[in-house]
OpenMM code with the backbone's topology and positions (N, CA, C; nanometers):
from openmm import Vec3, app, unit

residues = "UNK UNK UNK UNK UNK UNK UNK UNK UNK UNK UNK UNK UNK UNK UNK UNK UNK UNK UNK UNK UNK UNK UNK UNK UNK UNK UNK UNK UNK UNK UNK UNK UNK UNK UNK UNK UNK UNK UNK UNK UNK UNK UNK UNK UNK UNK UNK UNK UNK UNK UNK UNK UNK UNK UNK UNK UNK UNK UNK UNK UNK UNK UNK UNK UNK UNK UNK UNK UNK UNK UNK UNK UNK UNK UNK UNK UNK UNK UNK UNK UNK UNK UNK UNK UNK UNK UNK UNK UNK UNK UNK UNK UNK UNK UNK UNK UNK UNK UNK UNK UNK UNK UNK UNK UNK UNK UNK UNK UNK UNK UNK UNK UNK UNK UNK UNK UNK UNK UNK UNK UNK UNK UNK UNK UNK UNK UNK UNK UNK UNK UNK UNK UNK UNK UNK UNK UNK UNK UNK UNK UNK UNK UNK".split()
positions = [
    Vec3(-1.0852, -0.1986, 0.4847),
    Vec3(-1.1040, -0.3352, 0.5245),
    Vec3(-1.0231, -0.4301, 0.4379),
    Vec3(-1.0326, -0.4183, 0.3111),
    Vec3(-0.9386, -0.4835, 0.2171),
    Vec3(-0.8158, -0.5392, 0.2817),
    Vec3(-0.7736, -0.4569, 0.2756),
    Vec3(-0.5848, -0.4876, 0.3437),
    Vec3(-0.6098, -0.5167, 0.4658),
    Vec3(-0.6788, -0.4756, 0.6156),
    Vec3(-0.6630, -0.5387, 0.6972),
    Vec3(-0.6890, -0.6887, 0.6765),
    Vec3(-0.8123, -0.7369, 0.6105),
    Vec3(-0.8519, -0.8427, 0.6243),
    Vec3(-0.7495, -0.9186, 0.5154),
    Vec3(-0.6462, -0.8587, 0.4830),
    Vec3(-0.5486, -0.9855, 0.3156),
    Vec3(-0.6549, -0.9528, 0.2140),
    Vec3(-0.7446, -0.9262, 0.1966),
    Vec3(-0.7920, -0.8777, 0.0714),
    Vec3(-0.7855, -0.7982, -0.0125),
    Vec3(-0.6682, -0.7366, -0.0387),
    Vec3(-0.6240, -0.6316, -0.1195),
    Vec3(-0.5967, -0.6235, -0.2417),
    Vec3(-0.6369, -0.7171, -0.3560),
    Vec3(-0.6886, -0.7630, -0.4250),
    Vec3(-0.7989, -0.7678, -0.4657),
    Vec3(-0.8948, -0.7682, -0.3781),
    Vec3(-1.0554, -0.7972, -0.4062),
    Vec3(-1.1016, -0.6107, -0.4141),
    Vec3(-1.0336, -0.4950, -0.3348),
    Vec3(-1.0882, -0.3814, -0.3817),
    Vec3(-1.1888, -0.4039, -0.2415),
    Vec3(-1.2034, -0.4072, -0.1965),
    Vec3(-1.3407, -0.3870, -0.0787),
    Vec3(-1.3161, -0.2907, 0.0394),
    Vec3(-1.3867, -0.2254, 0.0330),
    Vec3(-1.4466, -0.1699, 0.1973),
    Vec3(-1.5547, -0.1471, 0.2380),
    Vec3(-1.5822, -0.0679, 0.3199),
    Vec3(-1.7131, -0.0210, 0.4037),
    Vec3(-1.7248, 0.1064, 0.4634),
    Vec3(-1.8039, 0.1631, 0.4791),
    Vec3(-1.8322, 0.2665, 0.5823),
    Vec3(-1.9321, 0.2824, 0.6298),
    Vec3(-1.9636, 0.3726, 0.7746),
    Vec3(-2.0657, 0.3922, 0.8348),
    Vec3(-2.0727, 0.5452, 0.8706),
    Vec3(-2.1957, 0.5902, 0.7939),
    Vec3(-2.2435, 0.7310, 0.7823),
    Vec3(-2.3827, 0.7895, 0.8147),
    Vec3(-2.4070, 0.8999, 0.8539),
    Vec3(-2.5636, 0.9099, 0.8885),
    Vec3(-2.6284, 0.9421, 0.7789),
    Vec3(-2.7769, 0.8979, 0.7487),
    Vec3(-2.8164, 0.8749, 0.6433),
    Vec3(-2.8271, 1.0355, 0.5881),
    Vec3(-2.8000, 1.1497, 0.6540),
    Vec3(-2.8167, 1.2639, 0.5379),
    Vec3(-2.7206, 1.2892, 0.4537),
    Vec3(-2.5760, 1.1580, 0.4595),
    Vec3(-2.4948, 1.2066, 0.3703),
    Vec3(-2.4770, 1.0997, 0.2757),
    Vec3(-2.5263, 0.9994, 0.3364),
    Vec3(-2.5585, 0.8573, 0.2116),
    Vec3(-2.5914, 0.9134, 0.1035),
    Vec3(-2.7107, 1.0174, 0.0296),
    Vec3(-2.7374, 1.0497, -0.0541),
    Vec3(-2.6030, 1.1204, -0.1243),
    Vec3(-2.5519, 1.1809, -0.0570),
    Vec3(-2.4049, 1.2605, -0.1421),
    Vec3(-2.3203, 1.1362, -0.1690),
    Vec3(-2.2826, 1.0445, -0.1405),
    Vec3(-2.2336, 0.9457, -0.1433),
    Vec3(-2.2538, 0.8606, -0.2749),
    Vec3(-2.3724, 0.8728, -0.2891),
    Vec3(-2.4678, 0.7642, -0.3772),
    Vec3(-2.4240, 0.8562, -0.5471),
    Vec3(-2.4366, 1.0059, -0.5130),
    Vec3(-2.4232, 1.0912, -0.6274),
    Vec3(-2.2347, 1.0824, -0.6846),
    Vec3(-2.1553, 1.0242, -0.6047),
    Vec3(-2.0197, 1.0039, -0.6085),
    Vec3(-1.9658, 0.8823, -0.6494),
    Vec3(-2.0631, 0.7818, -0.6012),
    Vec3(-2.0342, 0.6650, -0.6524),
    Vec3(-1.9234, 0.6143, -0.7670),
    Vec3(-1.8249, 0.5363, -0.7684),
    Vec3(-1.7851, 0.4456, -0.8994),
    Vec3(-1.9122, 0.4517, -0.9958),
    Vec3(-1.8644, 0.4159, -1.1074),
    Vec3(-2.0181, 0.3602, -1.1386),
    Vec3(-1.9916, 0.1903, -1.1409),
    Vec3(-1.9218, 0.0723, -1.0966),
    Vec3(-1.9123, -0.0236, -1.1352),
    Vec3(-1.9314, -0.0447, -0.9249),
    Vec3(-1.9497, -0.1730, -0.9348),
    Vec3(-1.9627, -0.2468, -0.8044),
    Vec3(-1.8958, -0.2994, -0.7801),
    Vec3(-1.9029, -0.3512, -0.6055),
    Vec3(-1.7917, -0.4154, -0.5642),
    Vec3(-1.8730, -0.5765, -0.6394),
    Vec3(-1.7404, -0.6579, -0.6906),
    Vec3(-1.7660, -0.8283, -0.7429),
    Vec3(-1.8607, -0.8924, -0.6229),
    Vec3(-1.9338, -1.0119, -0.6667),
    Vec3(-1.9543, -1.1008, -0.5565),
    Vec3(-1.8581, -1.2152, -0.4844),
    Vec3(-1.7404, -1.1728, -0.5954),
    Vec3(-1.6421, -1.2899, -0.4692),
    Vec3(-1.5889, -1.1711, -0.3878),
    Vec3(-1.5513, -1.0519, -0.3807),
    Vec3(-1.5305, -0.9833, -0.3187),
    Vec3(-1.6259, -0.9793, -0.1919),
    Vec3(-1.7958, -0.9390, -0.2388),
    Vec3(-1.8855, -0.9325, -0.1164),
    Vec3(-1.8375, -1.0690, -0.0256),
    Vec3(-1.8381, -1.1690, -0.0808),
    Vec3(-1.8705, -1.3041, -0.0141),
    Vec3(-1.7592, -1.2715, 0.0755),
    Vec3(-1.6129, -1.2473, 0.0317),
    Vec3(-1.4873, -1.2919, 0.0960),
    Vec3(-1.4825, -1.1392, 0.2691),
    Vec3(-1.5607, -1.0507, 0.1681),
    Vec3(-1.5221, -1.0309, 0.3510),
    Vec3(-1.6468, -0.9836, 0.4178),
    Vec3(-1.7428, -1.0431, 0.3500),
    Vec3(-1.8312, -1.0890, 0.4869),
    Vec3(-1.7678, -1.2208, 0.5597),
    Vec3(-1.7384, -1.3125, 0.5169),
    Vec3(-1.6647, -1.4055, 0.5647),
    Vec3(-1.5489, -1.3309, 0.6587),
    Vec3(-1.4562, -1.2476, 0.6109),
    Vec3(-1.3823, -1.1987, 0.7066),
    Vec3(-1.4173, -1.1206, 0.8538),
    Vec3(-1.5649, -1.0801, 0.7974),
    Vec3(-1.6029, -0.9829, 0.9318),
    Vec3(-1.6060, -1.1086, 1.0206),
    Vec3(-1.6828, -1.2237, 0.9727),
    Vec3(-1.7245, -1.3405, 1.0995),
    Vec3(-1.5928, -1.3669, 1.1829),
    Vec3(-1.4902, -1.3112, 1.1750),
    Vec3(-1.3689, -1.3739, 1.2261),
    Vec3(-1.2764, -1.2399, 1.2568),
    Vec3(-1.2989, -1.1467, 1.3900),
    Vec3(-1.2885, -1.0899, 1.4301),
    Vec3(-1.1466, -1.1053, 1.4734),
    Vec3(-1.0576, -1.1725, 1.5398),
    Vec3(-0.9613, -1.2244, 1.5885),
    Vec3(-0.8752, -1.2546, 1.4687),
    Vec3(-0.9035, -1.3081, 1.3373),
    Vec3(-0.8355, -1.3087, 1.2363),
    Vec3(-0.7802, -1.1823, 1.1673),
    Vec3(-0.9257, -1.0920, 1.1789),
    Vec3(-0.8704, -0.9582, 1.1147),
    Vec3(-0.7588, -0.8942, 1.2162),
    Vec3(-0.7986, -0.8780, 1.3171),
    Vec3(-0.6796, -0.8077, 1.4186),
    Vec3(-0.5416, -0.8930, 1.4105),
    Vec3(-0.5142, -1.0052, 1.3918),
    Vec3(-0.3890, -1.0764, 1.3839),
    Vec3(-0.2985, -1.0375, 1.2344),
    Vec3(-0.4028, -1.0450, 1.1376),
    Vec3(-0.3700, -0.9836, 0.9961),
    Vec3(-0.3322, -0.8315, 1.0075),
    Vec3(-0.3993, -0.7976, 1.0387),
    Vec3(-0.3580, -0.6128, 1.1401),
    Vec3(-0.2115, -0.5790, 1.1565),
    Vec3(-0.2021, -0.6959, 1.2852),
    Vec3(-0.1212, -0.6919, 1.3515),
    Vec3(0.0421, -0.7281, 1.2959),
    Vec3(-0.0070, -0.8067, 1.1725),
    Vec3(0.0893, -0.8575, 1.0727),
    Vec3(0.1466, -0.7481, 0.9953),
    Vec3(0.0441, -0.7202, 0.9716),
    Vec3(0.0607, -0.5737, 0.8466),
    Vec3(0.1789, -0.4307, 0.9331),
    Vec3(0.0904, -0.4207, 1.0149),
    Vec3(0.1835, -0.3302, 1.1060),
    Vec3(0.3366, -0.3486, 1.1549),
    Vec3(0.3104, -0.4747, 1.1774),
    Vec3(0.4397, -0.5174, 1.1911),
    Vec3(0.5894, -0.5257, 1.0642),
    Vec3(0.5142, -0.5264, 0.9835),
    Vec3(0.5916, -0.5843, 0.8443),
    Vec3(0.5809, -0.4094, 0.8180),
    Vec3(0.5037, -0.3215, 0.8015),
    Vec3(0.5433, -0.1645, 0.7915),
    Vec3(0.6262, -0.1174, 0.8764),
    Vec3(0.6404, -0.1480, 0.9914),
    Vec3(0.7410, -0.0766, 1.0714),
    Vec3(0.8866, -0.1122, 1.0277),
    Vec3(0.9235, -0.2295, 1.0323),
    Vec3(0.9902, -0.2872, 0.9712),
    Vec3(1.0771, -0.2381, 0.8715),
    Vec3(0.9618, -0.2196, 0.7399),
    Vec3(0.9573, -0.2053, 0.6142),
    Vec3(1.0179, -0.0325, 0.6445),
    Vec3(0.9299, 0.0403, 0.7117),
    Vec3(0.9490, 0.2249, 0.7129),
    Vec3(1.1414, 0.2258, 0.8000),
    Vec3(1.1900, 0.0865, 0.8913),
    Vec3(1.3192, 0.1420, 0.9314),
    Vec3(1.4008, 0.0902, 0.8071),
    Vec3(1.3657, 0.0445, 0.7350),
    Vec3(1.4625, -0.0491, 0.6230),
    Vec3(1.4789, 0.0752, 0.5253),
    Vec3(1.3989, 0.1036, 0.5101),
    Vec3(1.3861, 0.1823, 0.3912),
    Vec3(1.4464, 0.3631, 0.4318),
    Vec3(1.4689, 0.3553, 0.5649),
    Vec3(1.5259, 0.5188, 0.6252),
    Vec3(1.6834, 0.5224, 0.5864),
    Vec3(1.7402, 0.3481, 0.5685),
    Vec3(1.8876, 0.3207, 0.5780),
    Vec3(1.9638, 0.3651, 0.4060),
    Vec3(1.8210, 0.3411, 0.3248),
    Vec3(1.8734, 0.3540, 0.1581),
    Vec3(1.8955, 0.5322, 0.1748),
    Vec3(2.0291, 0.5275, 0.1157),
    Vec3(2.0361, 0.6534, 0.0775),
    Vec3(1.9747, 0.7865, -0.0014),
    Vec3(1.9100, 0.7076, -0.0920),
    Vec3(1.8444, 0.7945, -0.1776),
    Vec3(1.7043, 0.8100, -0.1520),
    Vec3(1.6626, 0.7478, -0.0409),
    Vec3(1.5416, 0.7547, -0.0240),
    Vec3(1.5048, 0.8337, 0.1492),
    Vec3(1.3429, 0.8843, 0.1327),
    Vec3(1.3493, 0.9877, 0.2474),
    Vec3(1.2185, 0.9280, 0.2334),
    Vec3(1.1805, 0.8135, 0.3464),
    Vec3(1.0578, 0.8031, 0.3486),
    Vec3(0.9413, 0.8140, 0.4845),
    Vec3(0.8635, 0.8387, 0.4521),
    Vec3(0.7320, 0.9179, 0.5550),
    Vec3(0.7302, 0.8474, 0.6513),
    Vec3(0.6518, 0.8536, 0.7727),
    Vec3(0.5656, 0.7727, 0.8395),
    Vec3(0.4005, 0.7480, 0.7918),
    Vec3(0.4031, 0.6145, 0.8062),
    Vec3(0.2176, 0.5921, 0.7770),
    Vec3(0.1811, 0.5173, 0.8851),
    Vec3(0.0472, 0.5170, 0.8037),
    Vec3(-0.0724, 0.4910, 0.9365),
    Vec3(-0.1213, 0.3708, 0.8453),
    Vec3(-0.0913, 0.3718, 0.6827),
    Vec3(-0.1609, 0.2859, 0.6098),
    Vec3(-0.0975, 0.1564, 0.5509),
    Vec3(-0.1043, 0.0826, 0.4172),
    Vec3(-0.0409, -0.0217, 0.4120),
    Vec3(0.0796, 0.0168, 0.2952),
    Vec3(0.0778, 0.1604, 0.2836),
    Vec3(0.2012, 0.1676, 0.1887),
    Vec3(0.2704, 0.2924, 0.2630),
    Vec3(0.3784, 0.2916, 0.2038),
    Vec3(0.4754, 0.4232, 0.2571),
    Vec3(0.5580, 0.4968, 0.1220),
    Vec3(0.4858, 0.6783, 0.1531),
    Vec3(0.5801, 0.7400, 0.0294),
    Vec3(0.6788, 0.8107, 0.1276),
    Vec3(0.7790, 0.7752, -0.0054),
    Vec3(0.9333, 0.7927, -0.0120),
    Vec3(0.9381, 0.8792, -0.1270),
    Vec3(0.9990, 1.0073, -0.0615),
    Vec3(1.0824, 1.1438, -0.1547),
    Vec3(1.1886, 1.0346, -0.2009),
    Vec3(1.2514, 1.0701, -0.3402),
    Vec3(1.3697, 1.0095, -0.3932),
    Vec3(1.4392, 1.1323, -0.4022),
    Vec3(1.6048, 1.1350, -0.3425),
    Vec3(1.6913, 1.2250, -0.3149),
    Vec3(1.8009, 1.1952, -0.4120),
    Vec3(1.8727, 1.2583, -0.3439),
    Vec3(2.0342, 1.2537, -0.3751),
    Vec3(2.0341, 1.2296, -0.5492),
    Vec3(1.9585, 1.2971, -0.6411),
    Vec3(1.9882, 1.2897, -0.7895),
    Vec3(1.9417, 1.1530, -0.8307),
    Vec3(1.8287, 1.0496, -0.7920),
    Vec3(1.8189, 0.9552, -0.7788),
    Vec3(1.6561, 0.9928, -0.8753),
    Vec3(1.6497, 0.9083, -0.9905),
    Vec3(1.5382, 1.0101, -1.0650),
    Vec3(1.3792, 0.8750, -0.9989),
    Vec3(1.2516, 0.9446, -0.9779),
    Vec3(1.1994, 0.8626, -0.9028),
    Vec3(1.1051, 0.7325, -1.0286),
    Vec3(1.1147, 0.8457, -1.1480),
    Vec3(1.0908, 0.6752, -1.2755),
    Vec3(1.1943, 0.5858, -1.2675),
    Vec3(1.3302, 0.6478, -1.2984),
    Vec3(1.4468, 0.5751, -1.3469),
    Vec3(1.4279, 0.4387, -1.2408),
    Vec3(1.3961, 0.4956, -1.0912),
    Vec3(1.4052, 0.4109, -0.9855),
    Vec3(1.3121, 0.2794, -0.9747),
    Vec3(1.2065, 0.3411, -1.0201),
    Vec3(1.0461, 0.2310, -1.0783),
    Vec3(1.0942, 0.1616, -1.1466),
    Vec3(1.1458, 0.1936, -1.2820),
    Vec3(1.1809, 0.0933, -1.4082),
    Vec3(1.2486, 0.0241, -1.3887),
    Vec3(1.3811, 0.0342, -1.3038),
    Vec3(1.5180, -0.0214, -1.2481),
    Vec3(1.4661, -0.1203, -1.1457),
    Vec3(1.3745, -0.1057, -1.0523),
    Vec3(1.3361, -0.1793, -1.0038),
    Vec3(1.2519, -0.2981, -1.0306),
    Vec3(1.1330, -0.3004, -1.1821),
    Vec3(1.0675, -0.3516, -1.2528),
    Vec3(1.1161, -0.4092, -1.3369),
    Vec3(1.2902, -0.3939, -1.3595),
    Vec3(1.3210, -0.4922, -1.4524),
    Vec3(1.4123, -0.5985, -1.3331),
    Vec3(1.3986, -0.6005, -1.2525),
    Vec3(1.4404, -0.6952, -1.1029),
    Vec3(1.3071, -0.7464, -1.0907),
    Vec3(1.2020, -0.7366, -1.1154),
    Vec3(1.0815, -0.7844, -1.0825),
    Vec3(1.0029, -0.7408, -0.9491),
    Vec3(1.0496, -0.6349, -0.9368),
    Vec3(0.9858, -0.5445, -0.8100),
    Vec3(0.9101, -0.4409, -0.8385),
    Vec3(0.8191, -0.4173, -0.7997),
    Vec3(0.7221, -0.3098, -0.8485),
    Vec3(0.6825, -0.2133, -0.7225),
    Vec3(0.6701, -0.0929, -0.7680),
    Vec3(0.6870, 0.0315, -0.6885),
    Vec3(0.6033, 0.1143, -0.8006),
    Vec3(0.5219, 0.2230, -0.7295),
    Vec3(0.4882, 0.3565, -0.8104),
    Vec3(0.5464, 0.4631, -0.7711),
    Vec3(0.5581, 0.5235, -0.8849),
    Vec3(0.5930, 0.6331, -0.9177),
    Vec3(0.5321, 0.7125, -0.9894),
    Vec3(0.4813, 0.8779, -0.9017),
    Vec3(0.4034, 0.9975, -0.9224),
    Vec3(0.4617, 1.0622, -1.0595),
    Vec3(0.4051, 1.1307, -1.1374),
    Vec3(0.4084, 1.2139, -1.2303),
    Vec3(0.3655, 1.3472, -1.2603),
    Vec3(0.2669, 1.3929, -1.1197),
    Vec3(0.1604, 1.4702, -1.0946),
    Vec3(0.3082, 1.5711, -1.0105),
    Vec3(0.2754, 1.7129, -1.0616),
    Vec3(0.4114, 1.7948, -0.9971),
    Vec3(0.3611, 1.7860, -0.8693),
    Vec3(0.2845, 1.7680, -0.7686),
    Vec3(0.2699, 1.7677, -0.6471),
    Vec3(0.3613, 1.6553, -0.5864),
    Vec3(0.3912, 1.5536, -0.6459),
    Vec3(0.4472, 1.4599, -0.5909),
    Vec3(0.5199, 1.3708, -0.6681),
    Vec3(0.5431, 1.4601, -0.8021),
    Vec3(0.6683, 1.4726, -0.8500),
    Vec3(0.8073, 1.4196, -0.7906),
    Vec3(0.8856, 1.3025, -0.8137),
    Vec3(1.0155, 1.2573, -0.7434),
    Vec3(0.9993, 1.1916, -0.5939),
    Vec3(0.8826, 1.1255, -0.6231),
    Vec3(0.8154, 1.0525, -0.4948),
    Vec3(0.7967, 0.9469, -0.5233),
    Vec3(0.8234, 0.8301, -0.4360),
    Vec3(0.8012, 0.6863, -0.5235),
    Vec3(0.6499, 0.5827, -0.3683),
    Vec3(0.5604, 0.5497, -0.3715),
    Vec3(0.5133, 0.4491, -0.3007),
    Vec3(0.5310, 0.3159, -0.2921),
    Vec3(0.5603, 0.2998, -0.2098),
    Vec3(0.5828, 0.1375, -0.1839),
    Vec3(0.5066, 0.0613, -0.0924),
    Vec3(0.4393, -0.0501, -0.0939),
    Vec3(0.2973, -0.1132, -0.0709),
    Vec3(0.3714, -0.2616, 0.0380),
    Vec3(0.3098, -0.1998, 0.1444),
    Vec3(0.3701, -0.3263, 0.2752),
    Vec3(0.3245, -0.4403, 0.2336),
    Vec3(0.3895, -0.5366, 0.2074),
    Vec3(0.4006, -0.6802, 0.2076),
    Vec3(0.3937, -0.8170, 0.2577),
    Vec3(0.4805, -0.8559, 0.2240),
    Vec3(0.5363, -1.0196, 0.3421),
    Vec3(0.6965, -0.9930, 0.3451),
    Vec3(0.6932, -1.0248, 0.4722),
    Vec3(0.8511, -1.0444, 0.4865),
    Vec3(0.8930, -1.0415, 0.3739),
    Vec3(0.9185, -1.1700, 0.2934),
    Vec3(0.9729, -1.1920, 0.1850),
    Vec3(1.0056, -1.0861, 0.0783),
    Vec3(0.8438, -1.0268, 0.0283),
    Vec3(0.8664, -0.9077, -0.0172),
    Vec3(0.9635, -0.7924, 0.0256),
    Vec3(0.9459, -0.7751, 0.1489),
    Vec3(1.0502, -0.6637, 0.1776),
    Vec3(1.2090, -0.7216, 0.1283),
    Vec3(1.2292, -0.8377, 0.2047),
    Vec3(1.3748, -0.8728, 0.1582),
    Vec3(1.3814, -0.8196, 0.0292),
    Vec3(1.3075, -0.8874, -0.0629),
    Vec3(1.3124, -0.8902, -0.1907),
    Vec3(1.3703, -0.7150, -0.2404),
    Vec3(1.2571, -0.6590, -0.1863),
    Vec3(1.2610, -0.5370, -0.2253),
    Vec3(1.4274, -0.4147, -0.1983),
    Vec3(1.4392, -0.4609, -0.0806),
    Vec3(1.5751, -0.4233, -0.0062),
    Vec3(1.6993, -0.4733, -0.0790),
    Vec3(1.7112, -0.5935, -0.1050),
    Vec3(1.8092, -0.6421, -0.1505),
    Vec3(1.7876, -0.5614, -0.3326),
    Vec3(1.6734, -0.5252, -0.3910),
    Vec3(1.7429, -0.4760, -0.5084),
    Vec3(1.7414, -0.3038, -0.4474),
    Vec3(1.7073, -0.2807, -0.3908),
    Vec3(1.7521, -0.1526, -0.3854),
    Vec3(1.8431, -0.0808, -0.2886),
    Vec3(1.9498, -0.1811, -0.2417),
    Vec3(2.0885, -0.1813, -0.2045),
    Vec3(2.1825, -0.2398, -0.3484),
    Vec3(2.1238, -0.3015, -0.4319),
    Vec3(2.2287, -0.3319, -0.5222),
    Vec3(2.2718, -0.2041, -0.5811),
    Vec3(2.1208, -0.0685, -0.6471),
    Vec3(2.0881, 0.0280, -0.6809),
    Vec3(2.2318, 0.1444, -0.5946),
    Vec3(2.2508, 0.0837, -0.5087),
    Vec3(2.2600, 0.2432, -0.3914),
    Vec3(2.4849, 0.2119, -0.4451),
] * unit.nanometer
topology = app.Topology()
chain = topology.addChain("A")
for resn in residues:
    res = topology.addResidue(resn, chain)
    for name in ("N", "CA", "C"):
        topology.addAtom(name, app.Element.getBySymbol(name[0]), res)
């Protein structure tokens, strides 16, 4: 719910489960809670049904976008998603920290895995327009 609703920041979601697995749930828990400006902000968002789907619709839009922009960089081989970020294999001898740091001293921020499973893999987190430009333009300077 977070990201559909622009709240991706606040950390929030929800789910709906039948109560014999609530208890496994409860034993899994964080131990910290969601904030109360968080609760407040998207109960407020649920009341506005038509807002969340337009924000949706934003998001999706700005990933598709974002997933053909990012097929054109050479060094990069990135996935299809369903969600609000997209991982990208880093290729062609292109190291996937060197690529983080290089990008973070442009003022762009990207993660990058360390875990050998996904090792030389970088994520990148759908945005605003702007962001993408942003993001594109330093990593065509890179290429």
């Amino acid at each position: 719910m977070n990201t559909d609703a622009g709240l991706a920041g606040l950390r929030v979601g929800y789910g709906a489960f039948p109560l014999s697995i609530i208890e496994y749930l409860w034993r899994a828990k964080q131990p910290y809670n969601v904030s109360v400006a968080a609760e407040v902000s998207a109960c407020a968002a649920l009341q506005n049904p038509a807002y969340l789907e337009k924000v949706k619709e934003v998001l999706v839009q700005e990933r598709d976008r974002l997933y053909k922009l990012l097929k054109e960089v050479p060094f990069l081989n990135p996935f299809p998603s369903y969600s609000n970020f997209i991982l990208c294999e880093v290729t062609s001898g292109m190291d996937a920290k060197k690529l983080k740091d290089d990008l973070a001293k442009k003022g762009v921020m990207i993660r990058h895995y360390s875990n050998k499973e996904l090792k030389g893999y970088v994520r990148v987190s759908v945005g605003k327009p702007e962001h993408t430009d942003a993001l594109m333009a330093c990593l065509n300077s890179l290429s």
